[in-house]
C-alpha positions as CSV (number, residue, x, y, z in Angstrom):
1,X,36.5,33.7,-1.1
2,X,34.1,31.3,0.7
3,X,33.1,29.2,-2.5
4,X,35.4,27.9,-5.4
5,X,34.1,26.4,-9.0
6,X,35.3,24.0,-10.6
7,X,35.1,23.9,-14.3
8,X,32.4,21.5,-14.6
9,X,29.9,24.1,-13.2
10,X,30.8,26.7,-15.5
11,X,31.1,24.5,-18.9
12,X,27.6,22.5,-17.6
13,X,26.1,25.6,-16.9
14,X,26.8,27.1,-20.1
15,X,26.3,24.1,-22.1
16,X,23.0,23.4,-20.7
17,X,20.4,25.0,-17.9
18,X,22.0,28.6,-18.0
19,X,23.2,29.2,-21.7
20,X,24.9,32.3,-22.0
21,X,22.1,33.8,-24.7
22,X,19.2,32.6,-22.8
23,X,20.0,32.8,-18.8
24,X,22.9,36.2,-18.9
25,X,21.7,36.7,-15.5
26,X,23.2,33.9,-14.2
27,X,27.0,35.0,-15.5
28,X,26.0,39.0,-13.9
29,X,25.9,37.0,-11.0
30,X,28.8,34.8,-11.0
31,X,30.1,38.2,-11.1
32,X,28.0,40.1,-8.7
33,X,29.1,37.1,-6.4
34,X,32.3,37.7,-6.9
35,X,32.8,41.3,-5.8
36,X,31.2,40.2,-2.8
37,X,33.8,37.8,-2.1
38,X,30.8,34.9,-1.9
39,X,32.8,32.7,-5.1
40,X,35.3,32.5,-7.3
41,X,37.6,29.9,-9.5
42,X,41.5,30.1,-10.4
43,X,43.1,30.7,-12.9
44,X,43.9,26.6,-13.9
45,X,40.3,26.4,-13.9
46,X,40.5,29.4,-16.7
47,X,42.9,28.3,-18.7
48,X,40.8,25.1,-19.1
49,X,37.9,26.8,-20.1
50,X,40.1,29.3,-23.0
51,X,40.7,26.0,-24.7
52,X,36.8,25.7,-25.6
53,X,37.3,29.0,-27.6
54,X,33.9,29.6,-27.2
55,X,31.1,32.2,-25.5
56,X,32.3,30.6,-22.3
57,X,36.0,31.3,-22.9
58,X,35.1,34.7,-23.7
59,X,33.3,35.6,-20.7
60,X,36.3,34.0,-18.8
61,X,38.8,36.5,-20.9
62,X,36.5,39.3,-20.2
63,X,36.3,38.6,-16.2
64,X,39.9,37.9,-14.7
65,X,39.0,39.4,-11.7
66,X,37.0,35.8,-11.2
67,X,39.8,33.5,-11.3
68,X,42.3,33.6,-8.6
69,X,45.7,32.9,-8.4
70,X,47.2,29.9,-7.4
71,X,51.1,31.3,-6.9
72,X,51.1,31.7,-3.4
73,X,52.9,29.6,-0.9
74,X,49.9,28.7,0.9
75,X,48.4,27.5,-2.2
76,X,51.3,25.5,-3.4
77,X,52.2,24.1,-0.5
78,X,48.2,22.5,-0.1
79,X,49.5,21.4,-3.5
80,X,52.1,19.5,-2.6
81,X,50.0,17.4,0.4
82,X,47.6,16.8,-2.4
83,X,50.2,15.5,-4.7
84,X,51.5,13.4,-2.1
85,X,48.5,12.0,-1.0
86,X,47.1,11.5,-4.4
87,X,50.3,9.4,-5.3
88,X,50.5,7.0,-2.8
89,X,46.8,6.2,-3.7
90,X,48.3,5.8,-7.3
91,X,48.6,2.1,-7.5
92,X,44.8,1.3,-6.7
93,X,43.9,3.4,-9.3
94,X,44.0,3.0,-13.5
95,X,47.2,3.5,-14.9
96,X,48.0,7.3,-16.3
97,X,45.2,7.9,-13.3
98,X,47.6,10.5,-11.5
99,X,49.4,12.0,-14.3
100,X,46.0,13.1,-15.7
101,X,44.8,14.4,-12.4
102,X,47.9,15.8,-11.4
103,X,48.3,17.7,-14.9
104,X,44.5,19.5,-14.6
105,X,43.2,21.9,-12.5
106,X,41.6,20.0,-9.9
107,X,44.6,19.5,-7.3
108,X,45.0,22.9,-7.7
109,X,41.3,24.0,-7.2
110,X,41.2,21.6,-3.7
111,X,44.6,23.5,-2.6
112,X,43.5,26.8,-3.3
113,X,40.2,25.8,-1.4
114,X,42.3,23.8,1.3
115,X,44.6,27.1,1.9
116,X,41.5,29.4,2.4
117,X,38.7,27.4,3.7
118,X,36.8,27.6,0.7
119,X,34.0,25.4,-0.3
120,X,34.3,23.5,-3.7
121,X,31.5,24.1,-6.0
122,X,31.6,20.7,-8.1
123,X,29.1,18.8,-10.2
124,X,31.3,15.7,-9.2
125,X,29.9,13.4,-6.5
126,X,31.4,11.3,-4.1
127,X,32.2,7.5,-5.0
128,X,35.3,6.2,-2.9
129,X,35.2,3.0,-4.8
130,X,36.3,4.4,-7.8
131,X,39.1,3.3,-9.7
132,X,39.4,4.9,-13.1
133,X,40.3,8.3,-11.8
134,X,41.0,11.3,-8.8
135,X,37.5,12.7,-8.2
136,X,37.1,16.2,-6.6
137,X,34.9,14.8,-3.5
138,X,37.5,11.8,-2.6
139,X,40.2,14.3,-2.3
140,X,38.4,16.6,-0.7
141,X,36.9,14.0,2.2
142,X,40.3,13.3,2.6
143,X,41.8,16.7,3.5
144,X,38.3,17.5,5.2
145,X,37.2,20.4,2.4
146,X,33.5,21.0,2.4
147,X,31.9,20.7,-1.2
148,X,28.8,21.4,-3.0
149,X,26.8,21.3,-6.2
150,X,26.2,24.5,-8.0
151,X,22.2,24.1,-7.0
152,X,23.2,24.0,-3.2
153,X,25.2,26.5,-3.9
154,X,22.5,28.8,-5.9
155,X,20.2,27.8,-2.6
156,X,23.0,28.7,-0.3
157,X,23.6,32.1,-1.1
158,X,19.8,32.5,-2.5
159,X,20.1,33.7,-6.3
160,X,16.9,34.7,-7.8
161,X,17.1,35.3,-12.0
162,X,13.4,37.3,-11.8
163,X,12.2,39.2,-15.1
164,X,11.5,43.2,-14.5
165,X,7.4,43.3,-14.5
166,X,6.5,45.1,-17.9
């Protein structure tokens, strides 16, 4: 899998510039994308989503071919560098900071990426002056994984939602 998504893009997405009812071509090709091996997310990243008990969650039930494990030892053992590094940066950051990033699905989303060479596909930007919280883009820098916004990714791989001519 070359890109991974985080839940932001799916949730933002769905919430606002590609509702579900309005833009279903965008969802056909989250999933066209994915049985070309172009993206994908985990499974962390769908059991966040199942707690919205929404259309969202829904389409995640319905598509578990979309979100990858994150059981194997490759995986888990990006895990544990990312844990590690992530802790020793605990006592710049807010207090509960590392148990709330530690407990999500982001750790896991930068080792799954960091195992395969994936690109992370987050609507979180860079800031290494933040203090409140782990942010995707400060890990990743860190452990040198590439990442992108869903538009660079919608320009990268060159999606086109075009209406049949009547």
């Amino acid at each position: 899998m070359k890109h991974l998504l985080d839940a932001n893009t799916l949730i933002e997405a769905k919430n606002r510039y590609y509702g579900m009812t309005f833009c279903p071509a965008f969802w056909q090709w989250l999933l066209v994308q994915n049985q070309a091996l172009e993206l994908a997310s985990i499974t962390s990243v769908m059991d966040e989503i199942a707690k919205g008990k929404d259309d969202l969650a829904q389409w995640a039930a319905a598509s578990p071919a979309f979100f990858h494990a994150i059981s194997d030892n490759q995986t888990q053992g990006a895990y544990a560098e990312i844990a590690a590094h992530v802790a020793q940066q605990a006592s710049k950051m807010k207090v509960g900071a590392l148990e709330e990033f530690l407990s999500g699905a982001d750790p896991w989303l930068i080792a799954k990426a960091l195992s395969t060479g994936a690109t992370v596909v987050t609507h979180e930007v860079l800031n290494l002056e933040v203090k409140r919280k782990f942010i995707i883009p400060n890990v990743c820098e860190h452990f040198q994984v590439p990442y992108i916004n869903t538009f660079e990714l919608l320009h990268r791989l060159d999606a086109k939602f075009v209406l049949p001519h009547p």
